[in-house]
Backbone bond lengths (Angstrom), bond angles and torsions (degrees), N, CA, C in turn:
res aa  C-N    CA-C-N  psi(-1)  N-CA   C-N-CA  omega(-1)  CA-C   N-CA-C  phi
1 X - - - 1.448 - - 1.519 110.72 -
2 X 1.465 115.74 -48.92 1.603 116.41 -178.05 1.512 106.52 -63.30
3 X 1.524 122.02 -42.76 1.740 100.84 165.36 0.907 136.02 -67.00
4 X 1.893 120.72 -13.76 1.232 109.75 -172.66 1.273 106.42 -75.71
5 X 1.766 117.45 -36.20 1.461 129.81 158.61 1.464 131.44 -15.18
6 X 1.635 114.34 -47.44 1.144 145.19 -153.02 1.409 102.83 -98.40
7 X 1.308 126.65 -32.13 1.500 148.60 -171.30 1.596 105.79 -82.24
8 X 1.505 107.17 -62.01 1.453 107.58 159.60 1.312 129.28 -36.02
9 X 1.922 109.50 -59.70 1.449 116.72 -167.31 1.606 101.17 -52.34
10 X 1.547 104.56 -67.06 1.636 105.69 174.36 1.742 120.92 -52.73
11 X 0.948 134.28 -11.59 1.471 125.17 162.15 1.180 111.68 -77.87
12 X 1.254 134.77 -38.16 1.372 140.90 154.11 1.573 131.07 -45.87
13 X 1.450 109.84 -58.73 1.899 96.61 165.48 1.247 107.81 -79.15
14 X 1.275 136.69 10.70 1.740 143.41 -173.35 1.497 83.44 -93.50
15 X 1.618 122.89 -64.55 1.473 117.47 -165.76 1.543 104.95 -67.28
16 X 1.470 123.97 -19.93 1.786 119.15 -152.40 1.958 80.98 -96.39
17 X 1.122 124.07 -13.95 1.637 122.72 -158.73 1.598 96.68 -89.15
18 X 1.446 103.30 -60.13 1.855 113.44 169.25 1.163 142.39 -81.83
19 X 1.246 116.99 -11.36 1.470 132.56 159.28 1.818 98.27 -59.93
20 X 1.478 101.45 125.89 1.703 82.03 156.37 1.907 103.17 -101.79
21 X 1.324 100.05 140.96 1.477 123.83 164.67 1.615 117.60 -47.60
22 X 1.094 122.83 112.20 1.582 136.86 176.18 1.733 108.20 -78.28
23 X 1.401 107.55 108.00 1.273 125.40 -171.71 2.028 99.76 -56.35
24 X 1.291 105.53 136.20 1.598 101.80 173.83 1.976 111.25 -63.98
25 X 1.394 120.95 155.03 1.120 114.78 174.80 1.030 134.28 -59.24
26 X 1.551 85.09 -32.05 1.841 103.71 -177.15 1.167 126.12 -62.62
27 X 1.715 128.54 -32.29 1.171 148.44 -175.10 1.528 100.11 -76.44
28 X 1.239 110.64 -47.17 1.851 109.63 -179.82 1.098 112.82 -87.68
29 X 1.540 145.48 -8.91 1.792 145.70 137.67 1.632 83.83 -57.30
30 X 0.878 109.15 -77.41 2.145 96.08 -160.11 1.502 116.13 -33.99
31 X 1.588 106.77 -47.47 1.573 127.61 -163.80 1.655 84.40 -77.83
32 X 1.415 131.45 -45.35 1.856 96.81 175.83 1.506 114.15 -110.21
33 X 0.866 106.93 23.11 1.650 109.30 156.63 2.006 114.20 -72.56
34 X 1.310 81.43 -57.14 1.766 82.31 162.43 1.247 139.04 -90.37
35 X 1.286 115.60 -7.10 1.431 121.32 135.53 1.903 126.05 -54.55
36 X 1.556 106.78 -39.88 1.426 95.54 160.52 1.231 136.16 -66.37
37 X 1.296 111.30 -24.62 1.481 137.51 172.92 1.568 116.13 -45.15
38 X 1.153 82.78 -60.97 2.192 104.11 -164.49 1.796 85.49 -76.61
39 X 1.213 129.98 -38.19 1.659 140.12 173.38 1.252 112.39 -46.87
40 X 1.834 129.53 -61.30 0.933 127.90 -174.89 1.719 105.71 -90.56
41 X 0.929 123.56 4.94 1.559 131.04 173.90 1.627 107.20 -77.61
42 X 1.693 113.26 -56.54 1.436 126.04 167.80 1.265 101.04 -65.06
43 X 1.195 156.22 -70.70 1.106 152.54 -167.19 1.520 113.56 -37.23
44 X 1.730 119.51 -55.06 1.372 136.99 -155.26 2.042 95.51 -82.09
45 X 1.377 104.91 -37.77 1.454 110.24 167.11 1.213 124.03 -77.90
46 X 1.504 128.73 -3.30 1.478 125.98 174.47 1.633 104.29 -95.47
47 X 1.243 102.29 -47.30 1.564 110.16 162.28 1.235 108.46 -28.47
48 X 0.880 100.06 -87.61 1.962 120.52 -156.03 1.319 102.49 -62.06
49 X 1.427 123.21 -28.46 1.950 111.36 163.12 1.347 104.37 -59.68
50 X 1.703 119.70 -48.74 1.395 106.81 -169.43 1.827 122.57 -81.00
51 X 1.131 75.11 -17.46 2.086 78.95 178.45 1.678 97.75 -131.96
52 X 1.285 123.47 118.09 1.116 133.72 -164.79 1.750 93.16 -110.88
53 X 0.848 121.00 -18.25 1.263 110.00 -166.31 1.487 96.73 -100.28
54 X 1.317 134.70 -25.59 1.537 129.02 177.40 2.051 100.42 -101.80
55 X 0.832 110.98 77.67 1.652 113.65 171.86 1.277 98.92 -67.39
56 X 1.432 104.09 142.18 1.378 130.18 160.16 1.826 110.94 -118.85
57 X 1.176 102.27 177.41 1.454 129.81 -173.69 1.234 109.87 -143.66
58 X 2.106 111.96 143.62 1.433 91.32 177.32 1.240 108.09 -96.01
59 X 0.919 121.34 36.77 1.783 118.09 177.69 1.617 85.46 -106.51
60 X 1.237 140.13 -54.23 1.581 128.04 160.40 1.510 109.12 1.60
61 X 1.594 84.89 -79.59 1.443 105.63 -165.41 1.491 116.14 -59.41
62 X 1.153 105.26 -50.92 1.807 104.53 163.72 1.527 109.61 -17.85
63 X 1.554 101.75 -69.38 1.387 124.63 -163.86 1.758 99.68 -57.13
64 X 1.031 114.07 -57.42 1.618 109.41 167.88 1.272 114.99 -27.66
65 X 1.368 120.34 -82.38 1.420 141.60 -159.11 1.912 96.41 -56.75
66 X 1.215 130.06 -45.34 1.131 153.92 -155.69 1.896 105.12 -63.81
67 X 1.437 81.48 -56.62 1.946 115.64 172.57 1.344 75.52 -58.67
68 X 1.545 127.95 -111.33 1.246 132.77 -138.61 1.253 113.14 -44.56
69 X 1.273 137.84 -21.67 1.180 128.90 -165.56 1.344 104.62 -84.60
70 X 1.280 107.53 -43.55 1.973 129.89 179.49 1.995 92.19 -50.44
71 X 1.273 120.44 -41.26 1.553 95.39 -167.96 1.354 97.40 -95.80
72 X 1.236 103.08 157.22 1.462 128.98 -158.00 1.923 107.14 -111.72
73 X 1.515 110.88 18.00 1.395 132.36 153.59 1.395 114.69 -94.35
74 X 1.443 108.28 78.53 1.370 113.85 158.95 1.530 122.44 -114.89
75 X 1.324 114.81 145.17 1.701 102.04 -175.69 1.192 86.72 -70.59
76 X 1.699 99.82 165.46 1.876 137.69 170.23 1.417 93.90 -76.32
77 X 1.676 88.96 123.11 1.648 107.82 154.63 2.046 102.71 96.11
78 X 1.820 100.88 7.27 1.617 88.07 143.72 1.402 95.53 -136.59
79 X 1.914 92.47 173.29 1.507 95.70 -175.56 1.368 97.50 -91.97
80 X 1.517 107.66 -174.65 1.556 122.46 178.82 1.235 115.04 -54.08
81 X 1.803 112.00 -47.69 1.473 117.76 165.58 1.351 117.24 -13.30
82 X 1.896 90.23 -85.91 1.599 116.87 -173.80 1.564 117.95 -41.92
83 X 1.556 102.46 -41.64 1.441 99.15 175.89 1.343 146.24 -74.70
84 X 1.457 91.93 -20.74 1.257 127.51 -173.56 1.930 115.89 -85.61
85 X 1.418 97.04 -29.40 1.437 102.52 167.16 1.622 118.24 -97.82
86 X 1.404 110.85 -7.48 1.434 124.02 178.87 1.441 96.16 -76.70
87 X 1.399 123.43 -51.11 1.287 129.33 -165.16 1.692 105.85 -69.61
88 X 1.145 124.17 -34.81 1.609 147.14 160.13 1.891 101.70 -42.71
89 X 1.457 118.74 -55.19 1.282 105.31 -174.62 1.772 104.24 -96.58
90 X 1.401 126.88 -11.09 1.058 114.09 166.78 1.664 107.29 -60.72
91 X 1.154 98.16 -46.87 2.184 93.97 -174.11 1.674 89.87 -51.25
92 X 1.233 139.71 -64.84 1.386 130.48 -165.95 1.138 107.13 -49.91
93 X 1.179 118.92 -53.00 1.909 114.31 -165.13 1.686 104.77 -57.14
94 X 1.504 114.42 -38.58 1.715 109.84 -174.33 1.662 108.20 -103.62
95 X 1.477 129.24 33.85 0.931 148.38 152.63 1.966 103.33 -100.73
96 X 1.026 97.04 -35.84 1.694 91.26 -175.60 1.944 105.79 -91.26
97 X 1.405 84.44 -2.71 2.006 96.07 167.54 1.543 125.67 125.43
98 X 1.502 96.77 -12.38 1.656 106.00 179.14 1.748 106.81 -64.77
99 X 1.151 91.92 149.84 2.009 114.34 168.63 1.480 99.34 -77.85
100 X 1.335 124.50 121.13 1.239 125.37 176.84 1.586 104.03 -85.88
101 X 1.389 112.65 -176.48 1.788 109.22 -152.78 1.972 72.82 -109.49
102 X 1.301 95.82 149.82 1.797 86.34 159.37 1.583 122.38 -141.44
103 X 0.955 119.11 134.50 1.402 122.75 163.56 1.201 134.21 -38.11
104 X 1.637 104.03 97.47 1.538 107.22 -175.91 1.531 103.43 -85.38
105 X 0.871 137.41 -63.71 1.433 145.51 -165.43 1.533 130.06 -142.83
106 X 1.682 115.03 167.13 1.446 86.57 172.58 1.814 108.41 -133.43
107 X 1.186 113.82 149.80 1.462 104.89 -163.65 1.826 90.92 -110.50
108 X 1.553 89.76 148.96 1.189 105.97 -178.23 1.942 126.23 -104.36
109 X 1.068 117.43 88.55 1.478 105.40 -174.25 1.596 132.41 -106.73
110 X 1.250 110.24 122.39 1.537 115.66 179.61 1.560 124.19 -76.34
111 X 1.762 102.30 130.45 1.480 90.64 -163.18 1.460 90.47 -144.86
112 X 1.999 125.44 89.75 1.300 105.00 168.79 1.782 81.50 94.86
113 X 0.966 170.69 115.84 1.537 148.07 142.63 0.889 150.92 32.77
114 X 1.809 97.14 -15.28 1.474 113.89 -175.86 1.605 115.22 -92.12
115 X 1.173 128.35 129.53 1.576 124.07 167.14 1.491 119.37 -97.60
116 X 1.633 95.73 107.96 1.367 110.25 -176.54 1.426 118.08 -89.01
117 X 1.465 128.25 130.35 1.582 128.34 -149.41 1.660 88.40 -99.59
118 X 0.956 144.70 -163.27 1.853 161.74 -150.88 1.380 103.95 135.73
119 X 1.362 98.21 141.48 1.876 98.11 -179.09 1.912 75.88 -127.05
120 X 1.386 95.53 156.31 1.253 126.94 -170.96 1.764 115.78 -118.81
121 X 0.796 107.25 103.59 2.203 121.99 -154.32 2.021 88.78 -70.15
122 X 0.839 101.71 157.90 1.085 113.06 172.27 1.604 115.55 -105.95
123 X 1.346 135.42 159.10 1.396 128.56 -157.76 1.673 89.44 -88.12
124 X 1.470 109.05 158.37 1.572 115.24 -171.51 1.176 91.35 -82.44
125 X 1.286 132.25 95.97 1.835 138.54 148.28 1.642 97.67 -137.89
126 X 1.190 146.50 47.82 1.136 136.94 167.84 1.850 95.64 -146.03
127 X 1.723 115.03 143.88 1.397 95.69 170.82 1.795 73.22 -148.15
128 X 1.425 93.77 114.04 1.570 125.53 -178.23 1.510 115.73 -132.95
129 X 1.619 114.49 117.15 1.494 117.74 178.01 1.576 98.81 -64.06
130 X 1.323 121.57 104.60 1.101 117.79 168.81 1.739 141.43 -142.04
131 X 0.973 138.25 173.01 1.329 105.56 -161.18 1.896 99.41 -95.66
132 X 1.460 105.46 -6.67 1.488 95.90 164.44 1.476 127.92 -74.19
133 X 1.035 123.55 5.64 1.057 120.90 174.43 1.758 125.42 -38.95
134 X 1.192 125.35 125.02 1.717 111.74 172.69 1.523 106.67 -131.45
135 X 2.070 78.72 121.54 1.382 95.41 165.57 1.929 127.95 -29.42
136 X 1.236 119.50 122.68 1.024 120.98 167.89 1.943 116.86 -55.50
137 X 1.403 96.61 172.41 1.643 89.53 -175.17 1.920 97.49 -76.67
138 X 1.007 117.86 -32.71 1.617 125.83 171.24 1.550 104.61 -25.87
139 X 1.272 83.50 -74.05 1.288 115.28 -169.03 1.870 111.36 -43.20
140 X 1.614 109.55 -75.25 1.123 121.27 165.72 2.177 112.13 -39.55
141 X 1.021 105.35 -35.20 1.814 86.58 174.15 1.305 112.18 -97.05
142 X 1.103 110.79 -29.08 1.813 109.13 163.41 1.579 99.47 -57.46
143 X 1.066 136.85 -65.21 1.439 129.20 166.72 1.499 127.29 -35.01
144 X 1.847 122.02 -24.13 1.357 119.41 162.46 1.458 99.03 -97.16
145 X 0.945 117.03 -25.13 1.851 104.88 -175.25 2.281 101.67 -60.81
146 X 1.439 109.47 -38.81 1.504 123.02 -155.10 1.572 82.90 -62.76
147 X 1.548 101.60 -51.25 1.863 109.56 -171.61 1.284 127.72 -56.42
148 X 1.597 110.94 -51.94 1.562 90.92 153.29 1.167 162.75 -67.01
149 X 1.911 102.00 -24.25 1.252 121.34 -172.24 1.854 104.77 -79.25
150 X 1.510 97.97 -18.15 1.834 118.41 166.93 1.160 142.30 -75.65
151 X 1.526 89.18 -11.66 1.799 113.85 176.21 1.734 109.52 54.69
152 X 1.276 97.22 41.68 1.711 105.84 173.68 1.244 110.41 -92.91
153 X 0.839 96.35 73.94 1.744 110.57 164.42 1.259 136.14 -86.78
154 X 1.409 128.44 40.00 1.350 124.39 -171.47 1.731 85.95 -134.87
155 X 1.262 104.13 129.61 1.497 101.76 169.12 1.690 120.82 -111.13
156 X 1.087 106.42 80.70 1.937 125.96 -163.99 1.303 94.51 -59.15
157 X 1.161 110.48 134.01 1.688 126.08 165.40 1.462 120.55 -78.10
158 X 1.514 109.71 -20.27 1.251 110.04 -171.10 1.930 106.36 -158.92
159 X 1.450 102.70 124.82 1.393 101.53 -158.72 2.123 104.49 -59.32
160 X 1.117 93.08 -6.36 1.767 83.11 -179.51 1.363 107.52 -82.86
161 X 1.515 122.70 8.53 1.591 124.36 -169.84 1.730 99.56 -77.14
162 X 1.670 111.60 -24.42 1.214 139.94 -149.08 1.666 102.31 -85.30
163 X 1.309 110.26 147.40 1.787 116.95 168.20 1.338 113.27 -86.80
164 X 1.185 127.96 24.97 1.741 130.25 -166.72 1.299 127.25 -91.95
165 X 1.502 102.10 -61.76 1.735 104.69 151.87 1.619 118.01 -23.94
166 X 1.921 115.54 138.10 0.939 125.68 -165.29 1.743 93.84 -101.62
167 X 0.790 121.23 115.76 1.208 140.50 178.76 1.700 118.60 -63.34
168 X 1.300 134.26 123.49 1.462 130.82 169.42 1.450 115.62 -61.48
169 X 1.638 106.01 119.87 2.037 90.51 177.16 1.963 107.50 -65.91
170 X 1.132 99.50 133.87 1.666 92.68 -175.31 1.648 77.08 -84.84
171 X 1.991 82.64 143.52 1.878 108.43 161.67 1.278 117.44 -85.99
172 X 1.366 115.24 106.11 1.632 108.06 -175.03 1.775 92.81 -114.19
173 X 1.065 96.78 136.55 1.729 108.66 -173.39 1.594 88.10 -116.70
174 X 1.628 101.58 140.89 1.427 114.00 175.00 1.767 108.87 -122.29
175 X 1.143 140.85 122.07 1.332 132.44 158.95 1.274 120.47 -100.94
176 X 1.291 107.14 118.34 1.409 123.35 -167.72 2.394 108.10 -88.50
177 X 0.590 109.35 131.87 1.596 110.95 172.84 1.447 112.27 -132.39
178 X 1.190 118.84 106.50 1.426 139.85 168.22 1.571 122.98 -78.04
């Protein structure tokens, strides 16, 4: 009985030693929630030194990234991240004066069973705050360059996984009687 005891204990810190441990989600939504934070903070202050006359905010930018993530028009082959912070420096680039690219349409093609989506840009003669906007390719690797050098490593499926949303203070009224 005491070895079989003994056999267990050691299969156990043998499995707790080589197993690697799966980080909770919550800690890595928290850990890049505030990494976006301190991101769009540097971002909203590099701006605004260089273009003084178009100020931004990073709660703006929040709101950018926030939008983009919420629509569910992202090209194939980036994540929400990538797109979502691409779409973050596209608003900067046509705040500092650029024509953003925009989404005219999307074409649908069959290949084998598969239906492959393509969105189709519209020619730069329109400059519309809009949520079609698509990140340029600039844009999109400046958006993986921001991510690694940011250690954003959590790739959220769904922007409510996120700490970003501004939250309502709930009014809780207490009456006290003595």
């Amino acid at each position: 009985m005491g070895l079989f005891f003994i056999k267990i204990i050691y299969l156990s810190v043998y499995i707790c030693i080589t197993m690697p441990e799966h980080e909770d989600s919550d800690l890595l939504a928290v850990d890049l929630s505030a990494k976006l934070i301190t991101l769009f903070s540097k971002k909203s202050r590099a701006h605004n030194k260089s273009n003084p006359d178009s100020k931004v905010s990073a709660k703006e930018l929040k709101s950018v990234f926030i939008n983009a993530s919420s629509n569910e028009n992202c090209f194939i082959g980036y994540t929400k991240l990538q797109w979502s912070v691409a779409r973050v420096n596209t608003f900067l680039r046509v705040l500092s004066g650029d024509i953003p690219e925009l989404i005219k349409e999307r074409q649908h093609t069959s290949l084998g069973g598969l239906i492959f989506e393509s969105k189709i840009i519209k020619e730069q003669k329109e400059h519309d705050i809009s949520e079609n906007w698509a990140p340029s390719s600039e844009d999109l690797a400046l958006a993986k360059k921001e991510i690694e050098e940011n250690e954003l490593n959590y790739n959220f499926k769904d922007i409510n996984e996120l700490y970003l949303k501004e939250e309502e203070p709930v009014g809780l009224v207490f009456n006290f009687e003595l």
